[in-house]
N, CA, C and O atoms as CSV, one atom per row, in Angstrom:
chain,resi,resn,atom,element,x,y,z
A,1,UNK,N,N,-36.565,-84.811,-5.483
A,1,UNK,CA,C,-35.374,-84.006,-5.666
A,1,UNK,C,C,-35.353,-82.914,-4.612
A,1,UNK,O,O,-36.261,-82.085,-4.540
A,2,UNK,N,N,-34.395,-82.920,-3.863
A,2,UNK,CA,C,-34.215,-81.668,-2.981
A,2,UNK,C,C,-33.975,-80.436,-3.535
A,2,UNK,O,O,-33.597,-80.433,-4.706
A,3,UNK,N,N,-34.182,-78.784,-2.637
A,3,UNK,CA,C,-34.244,-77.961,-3.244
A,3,UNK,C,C,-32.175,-77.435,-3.745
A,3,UNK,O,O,-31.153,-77.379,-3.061
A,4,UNK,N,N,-32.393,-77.237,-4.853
A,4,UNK,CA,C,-31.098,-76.583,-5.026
A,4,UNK,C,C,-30.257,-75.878,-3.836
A,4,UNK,O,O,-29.059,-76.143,-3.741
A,5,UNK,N,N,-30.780,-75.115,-3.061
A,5,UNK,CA,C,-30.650,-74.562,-2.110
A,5,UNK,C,C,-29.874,-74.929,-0.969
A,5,UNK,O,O,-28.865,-74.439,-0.461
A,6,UNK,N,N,-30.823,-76.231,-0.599
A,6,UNK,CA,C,-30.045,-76.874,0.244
A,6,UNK,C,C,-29.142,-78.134,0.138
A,6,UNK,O,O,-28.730,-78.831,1.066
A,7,UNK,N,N,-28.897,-78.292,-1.363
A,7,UNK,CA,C,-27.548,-79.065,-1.745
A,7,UNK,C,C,-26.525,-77.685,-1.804
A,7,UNK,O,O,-25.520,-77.709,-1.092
A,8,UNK,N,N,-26.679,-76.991,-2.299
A,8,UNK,CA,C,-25.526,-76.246,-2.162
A,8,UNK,C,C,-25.076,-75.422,-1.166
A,8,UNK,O,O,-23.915,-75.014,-1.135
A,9,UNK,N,N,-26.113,-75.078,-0.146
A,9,UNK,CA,C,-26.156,-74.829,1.344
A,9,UNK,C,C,-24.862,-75.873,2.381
A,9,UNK,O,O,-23.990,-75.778,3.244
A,10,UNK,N,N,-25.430,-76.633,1.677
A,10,UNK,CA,C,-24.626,-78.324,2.223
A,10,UNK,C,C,-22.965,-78.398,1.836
A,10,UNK,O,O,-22.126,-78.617,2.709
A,11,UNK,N,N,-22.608,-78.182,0.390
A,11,UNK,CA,C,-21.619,-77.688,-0.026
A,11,UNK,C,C,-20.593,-76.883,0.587
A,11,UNK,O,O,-19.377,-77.066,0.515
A,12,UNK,N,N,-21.342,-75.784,1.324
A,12,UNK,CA,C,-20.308,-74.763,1.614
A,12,UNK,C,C,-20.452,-75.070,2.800
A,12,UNK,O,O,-19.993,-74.094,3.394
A,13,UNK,N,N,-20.875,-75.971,3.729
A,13,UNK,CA,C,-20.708,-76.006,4.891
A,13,UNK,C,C,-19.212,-77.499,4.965
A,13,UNK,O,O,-18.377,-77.839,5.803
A,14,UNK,N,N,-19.587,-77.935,3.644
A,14,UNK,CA,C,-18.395,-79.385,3.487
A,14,UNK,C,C,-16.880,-78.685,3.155
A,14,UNK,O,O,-15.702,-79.038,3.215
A,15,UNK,N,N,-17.760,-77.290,2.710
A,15,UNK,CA,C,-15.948,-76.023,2.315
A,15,UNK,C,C,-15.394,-75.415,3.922
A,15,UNK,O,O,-14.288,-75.083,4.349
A,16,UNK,N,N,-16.583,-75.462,4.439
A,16,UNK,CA,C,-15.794,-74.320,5.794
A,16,UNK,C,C,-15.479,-75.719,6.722
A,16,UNK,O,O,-14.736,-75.537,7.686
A,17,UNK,N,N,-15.818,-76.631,6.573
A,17,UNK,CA,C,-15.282,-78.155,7.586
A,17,UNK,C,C,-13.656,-78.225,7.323
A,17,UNK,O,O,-12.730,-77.985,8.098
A,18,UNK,N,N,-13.648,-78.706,5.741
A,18,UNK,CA,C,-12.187,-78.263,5.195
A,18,UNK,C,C,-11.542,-77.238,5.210
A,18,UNK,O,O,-10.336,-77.342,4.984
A,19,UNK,N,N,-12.071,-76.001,5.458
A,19,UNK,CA,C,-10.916,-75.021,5.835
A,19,UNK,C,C,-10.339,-74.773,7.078
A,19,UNK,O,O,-9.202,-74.332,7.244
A,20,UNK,N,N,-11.316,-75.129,8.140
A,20,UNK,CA,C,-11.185,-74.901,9.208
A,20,UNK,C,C,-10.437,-76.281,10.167
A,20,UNK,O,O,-10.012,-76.107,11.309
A,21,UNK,N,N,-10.393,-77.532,9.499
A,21,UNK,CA,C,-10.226,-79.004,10.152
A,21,UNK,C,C,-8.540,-78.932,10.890
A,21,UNK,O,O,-8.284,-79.865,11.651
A,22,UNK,N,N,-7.609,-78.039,10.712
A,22,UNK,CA,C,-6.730,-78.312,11.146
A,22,UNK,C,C,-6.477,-77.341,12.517
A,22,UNK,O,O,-5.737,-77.415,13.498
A,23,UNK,N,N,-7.550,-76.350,12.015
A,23,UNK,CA,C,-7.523,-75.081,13.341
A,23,UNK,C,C,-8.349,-76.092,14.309
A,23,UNK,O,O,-8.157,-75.992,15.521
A,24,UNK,N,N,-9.215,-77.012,13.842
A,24,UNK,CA,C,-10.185,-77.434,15.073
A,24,UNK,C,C,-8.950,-78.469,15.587
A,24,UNK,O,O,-8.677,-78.510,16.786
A,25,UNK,N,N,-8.428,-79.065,14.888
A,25,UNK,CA,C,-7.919,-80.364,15.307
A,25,UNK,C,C,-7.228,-79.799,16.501
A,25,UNK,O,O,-7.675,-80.196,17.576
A,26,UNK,N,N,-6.035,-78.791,16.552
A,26,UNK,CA,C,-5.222,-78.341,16.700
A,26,UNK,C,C,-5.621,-77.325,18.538
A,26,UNK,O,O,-4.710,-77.091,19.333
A,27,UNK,N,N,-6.922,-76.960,18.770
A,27,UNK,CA,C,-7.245,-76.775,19.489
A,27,UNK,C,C,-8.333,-77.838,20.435
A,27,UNK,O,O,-8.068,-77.913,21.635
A,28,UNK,N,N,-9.028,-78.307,20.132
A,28,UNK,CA,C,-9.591,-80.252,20.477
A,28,UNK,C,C,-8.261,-80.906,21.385
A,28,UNK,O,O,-8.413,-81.608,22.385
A,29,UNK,N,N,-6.734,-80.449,20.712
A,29,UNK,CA,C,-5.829,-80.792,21.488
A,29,UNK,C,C,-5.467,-80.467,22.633
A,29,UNK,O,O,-5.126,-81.083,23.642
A,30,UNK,N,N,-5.606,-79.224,22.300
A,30,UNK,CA,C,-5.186,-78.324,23.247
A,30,UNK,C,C,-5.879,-78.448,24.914
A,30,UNK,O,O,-5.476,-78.417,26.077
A,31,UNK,N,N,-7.301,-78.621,24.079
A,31,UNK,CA,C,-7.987,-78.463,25.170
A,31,UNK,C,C,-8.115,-79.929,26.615
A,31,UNK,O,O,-8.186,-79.956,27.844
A,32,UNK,N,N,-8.078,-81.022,25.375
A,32,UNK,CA,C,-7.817,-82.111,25.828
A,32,UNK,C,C,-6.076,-82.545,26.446
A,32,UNK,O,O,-5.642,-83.490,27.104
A,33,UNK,N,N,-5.661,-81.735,26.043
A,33,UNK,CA,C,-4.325,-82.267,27.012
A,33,UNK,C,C,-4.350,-81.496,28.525
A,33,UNK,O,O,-4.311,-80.276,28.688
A,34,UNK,N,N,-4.412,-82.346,29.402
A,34,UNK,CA,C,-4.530,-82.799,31.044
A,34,UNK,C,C,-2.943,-81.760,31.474
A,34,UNK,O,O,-3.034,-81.033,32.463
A,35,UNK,N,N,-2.159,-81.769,31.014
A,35,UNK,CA,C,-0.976,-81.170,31.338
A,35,UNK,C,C,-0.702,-79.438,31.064
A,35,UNK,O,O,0.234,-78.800,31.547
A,36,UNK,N,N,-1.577,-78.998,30.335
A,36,UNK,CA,C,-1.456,-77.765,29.905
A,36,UNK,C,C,-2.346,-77.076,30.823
A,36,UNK,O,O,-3.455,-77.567,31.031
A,37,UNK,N,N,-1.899,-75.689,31.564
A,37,UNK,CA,C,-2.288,-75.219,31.962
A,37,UNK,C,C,-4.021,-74.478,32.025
A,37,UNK,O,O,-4.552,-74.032,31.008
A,38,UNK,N,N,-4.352,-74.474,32.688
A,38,UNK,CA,C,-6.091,-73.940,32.639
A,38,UNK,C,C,-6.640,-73.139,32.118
A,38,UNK,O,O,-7.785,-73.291,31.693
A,39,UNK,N,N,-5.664,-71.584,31.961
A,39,UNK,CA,C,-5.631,-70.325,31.431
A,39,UNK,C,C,-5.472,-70.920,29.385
A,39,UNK,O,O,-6.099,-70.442,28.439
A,40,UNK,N,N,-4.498,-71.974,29.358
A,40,UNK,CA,C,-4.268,-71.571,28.038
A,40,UNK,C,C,-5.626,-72.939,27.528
A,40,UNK,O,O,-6.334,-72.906,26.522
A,41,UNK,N,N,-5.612,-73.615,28.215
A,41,UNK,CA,C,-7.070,-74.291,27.908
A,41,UNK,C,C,-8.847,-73.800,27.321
A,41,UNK,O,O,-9.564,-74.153,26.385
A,42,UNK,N,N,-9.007,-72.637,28.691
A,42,UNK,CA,C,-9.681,-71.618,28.591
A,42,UNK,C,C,-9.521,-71.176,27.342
A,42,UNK,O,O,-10.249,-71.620,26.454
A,43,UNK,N,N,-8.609,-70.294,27.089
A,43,UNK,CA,C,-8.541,-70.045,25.786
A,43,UNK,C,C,-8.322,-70.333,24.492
A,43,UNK,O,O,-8.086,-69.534,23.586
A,44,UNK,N,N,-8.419,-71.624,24.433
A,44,UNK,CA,C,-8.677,-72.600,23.504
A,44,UNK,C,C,-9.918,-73.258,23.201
A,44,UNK,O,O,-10.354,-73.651,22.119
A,45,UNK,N,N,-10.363,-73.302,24.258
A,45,UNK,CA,C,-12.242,-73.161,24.232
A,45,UNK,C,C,-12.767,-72.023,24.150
A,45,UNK,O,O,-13.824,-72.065,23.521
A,46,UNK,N,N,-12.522,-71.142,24.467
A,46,UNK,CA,C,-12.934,-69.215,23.712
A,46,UNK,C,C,-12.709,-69.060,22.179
A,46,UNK,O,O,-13.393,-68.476,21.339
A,47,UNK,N,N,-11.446,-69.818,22.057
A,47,UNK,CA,C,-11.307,-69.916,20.484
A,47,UNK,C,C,-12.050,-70.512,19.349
A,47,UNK,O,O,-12.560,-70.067,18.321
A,48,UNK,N,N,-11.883,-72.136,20.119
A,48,UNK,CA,C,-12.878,-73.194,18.957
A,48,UNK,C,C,-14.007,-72.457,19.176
A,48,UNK,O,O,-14.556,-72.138,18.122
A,49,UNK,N,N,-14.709,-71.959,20.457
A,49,UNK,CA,C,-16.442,-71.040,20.295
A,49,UNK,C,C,-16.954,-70.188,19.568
A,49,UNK,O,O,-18.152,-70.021,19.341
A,50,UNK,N,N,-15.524,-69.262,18.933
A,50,UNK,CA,C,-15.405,-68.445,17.578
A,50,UNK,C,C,-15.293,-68.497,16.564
A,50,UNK,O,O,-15.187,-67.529,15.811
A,51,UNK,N,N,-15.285,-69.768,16.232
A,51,UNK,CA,C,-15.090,-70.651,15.098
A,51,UNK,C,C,-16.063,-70.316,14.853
A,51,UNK,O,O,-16.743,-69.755,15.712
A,52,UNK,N,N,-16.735,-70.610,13.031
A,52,UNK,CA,C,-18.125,-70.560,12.553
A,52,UNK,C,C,-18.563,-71.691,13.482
A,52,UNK,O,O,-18.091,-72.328,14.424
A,53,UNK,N,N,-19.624,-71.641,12.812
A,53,UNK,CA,C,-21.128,-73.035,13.719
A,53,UNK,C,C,-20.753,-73.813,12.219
A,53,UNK,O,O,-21.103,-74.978,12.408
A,54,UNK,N,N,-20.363,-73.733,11.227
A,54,UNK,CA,C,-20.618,-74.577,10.000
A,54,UNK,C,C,-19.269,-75.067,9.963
A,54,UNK,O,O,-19.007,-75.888,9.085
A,55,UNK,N,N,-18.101,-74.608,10.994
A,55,UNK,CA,C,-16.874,-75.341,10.927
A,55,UNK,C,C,-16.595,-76.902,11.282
A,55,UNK,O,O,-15.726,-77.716,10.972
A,56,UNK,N,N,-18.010,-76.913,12.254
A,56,UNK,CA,C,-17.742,-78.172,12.832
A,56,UNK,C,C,-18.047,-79.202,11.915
A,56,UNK,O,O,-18.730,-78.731,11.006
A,57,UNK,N,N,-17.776,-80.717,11.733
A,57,UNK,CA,C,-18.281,-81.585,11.136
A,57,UNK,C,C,-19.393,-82.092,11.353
A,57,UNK,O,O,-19.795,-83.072,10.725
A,58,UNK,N,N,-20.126,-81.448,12.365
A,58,UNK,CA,C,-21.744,-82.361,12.629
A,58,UNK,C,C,-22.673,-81.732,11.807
A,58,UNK,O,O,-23.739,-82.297,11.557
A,59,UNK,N,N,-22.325,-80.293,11.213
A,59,UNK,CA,C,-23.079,-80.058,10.936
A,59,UNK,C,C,-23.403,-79.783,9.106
A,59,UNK,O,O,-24.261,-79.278,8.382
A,60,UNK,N,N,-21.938,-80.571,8.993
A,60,UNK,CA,C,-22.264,-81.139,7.253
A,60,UNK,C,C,-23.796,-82.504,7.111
A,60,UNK,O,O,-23.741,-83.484,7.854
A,61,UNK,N,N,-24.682,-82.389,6.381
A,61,UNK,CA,C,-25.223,-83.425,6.226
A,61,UNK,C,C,-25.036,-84.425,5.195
A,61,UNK,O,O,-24.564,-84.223,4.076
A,62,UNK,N,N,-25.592,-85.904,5.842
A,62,UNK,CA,C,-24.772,-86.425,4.250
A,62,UNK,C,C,-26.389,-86.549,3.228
A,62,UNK,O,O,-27.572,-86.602,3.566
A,63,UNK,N,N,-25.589,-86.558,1.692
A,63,UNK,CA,C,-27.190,-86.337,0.761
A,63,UNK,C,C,-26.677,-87.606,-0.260
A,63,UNK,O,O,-25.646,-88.258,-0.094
A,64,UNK,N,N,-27.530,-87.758,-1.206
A,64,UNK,CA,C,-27.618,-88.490,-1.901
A,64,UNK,C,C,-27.094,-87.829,-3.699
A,64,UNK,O,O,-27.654,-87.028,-4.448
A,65,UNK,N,N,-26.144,-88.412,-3.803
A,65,UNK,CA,C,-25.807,-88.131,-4.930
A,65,UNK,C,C,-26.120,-87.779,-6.291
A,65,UNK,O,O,-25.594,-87.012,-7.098
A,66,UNK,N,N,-27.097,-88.528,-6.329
A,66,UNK,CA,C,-28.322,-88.535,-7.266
A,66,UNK,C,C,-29.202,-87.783,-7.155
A,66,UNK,O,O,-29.200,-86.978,-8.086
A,67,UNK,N,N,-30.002,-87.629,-6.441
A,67,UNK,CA,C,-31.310,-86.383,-6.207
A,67,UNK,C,C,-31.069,-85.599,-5.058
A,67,UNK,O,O,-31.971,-84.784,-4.866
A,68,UNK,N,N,-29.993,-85.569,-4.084
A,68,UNK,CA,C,-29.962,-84.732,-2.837
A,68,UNK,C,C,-30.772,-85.295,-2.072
A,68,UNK,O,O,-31.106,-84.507,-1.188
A,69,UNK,N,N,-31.181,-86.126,-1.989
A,69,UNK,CA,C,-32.414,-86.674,-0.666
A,69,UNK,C,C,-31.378,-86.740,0.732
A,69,UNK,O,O,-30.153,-86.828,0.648
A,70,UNK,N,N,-31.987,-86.692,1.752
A,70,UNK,CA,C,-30.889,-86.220,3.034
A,70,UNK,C,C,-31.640,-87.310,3.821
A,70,UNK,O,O,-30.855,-87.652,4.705
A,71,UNK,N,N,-33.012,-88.170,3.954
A,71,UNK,CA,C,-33.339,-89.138,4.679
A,71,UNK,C,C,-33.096,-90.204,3.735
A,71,UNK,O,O,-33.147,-90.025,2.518
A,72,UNK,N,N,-32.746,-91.665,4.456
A,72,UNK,CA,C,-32.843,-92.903,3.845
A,72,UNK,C,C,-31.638,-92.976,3.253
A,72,UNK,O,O,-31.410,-93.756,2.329
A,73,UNK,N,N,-30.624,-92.022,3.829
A,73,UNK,CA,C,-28.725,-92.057,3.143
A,73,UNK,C,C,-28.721,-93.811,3.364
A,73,UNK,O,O,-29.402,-94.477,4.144
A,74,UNK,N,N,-27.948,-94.146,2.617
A,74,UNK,CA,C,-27.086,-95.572,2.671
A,74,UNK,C,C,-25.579,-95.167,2.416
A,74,UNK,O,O,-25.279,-95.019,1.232
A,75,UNK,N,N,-24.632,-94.977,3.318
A,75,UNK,CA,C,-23.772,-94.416,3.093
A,75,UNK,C,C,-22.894,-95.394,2.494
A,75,UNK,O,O,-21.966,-94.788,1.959
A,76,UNK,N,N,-22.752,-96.974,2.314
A,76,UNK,CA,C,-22.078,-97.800,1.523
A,76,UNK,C,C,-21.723,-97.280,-0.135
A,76,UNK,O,O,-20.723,-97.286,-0.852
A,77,UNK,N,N,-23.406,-96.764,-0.293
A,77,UNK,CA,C,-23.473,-96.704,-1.359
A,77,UNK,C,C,-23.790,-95.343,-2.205
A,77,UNK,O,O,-23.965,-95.135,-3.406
A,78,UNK,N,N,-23.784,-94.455,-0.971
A,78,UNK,CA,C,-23.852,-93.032,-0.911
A,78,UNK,C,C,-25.019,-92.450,-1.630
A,78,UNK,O,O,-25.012,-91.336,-2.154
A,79,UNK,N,N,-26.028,-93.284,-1.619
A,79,UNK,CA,C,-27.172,-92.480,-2.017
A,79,UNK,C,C,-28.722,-92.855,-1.017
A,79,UNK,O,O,-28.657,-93.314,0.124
A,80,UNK,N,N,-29.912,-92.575,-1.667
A,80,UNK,CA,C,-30.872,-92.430,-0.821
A,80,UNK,C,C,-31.676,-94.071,-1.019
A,80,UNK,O,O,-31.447,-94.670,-2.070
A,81,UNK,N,N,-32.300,-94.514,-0.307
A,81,UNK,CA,C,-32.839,-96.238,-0.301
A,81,UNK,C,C,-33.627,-95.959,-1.780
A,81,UNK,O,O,-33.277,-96.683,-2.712
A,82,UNK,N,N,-34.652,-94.963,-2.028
A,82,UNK,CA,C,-35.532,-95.230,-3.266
A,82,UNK,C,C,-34.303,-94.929,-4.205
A,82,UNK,O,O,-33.945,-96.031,-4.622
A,83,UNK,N,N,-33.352,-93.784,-4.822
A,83,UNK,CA,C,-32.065,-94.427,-5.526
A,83,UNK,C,C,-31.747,-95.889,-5.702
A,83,UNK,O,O,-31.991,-96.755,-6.543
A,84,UNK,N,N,-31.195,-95.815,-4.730
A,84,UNK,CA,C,-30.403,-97.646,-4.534
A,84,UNK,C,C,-31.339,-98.559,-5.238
A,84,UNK,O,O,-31.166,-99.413,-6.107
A,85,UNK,N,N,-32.603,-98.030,-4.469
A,85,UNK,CA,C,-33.399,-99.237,-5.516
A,85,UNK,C,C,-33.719,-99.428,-6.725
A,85,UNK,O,O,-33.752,-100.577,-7.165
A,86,UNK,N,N,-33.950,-98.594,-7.330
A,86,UNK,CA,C,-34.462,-98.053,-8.712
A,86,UNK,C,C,-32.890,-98.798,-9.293
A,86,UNK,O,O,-33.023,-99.701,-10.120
A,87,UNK,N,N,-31.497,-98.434,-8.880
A,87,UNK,CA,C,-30.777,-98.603,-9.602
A,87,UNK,C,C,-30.683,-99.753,-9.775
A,87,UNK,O,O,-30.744,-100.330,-10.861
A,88,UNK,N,N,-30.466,-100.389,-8.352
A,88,UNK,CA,C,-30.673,-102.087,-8.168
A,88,UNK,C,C,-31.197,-102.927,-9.187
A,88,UNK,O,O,-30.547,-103.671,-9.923
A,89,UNK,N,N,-33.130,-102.644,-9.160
A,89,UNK,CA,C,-33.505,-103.498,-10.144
A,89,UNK,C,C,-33.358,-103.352,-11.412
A,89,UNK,O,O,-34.017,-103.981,-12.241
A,90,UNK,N,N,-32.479,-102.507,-11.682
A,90,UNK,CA,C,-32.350,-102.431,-13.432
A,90,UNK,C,C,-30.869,-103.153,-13.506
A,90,UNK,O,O,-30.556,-103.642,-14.591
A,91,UNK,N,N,-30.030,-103.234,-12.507
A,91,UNK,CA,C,-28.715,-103.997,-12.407
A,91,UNK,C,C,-27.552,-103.053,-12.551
A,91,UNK,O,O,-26.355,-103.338,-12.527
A,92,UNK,N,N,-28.295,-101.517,-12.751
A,92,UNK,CA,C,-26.977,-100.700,-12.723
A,92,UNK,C,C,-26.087,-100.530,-11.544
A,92,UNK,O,O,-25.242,-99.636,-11.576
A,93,UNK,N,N,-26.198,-101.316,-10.489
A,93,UNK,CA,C,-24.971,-101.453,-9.306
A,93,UNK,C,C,-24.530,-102.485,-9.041
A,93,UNK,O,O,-25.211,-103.359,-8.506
A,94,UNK,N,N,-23.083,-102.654,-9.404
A,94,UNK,CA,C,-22.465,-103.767,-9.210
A,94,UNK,C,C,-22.422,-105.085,-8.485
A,94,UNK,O,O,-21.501,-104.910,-7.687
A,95,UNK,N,N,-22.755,-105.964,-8.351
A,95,UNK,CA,C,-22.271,-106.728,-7.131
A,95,UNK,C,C,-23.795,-106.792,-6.290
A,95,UNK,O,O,-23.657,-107.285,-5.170
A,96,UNK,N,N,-24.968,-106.456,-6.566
A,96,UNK,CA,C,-26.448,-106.002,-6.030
A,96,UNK,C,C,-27.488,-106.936,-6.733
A,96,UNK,O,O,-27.583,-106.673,-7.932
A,97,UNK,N,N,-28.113,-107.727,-6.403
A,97,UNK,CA,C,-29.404,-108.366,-7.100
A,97,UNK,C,C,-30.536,-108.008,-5.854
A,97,UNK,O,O,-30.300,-107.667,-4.695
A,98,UNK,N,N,-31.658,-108.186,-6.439
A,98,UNK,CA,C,-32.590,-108.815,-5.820
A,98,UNK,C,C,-32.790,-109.737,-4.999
A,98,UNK,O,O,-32.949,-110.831,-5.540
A,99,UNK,N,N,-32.837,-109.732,-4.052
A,99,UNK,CA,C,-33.037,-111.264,-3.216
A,99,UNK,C,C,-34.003,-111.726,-3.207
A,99,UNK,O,O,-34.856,-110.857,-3.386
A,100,UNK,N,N,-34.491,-112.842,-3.074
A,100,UNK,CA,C,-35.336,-113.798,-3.467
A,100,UNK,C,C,-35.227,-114.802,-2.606
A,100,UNK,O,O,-34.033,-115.019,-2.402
A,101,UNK,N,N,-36.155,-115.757,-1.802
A,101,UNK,CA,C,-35.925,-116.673,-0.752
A,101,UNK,C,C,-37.389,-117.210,-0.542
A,101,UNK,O,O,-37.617,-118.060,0.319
């Protein structure tokens, strides 16, 4: 089980992604359009740089639903491989057996 801490650490960084996703989008444009002048470019990269560091999306991690584990994500199934498994062999996930060969 991960520490409380850093599931909910994780949380508010998935809150400031969503608050901030349309200011980033909106300048990402800016900066990337070839036709707009250099000055207002510039300052569109001065801007997104003032953004928090937790605005961006890289720096949400993904966790496991079940215990918060942050290595061994399976993102199909949105949890951690020892999860998946445990659930697996008892048959609590749909559509999942054991393989055998």
């Amino acid at each position: 089980m991960a520490k409380k801490s850093c599931i909910i650490k994780n949380e508010k960084r998935k809150e400031v992604v969503r608050r901030y996703e349309e200011q980033r989008a909106a300048l990402k444009a800016t900066i990337g359009n070839a036709h707009a002048p250099i000055e207002v470019r510039e300052k569109a990269q001065q801007a997104l740089q003032a953004l928090p560091r937790n605005a961006s999306p890289t720096r949400v991690r993904n966790r496991c639903r079940i215990s918060g584990r942050s290595r061994g994500y399976l993102g199909r199934f949105g949890m951690s491989r020892i999860d998946f498994r445990l659930l697996a062999l008892k048959g609590e996930i749909p559509g999942v057996q054991k393989s055998s060969w």
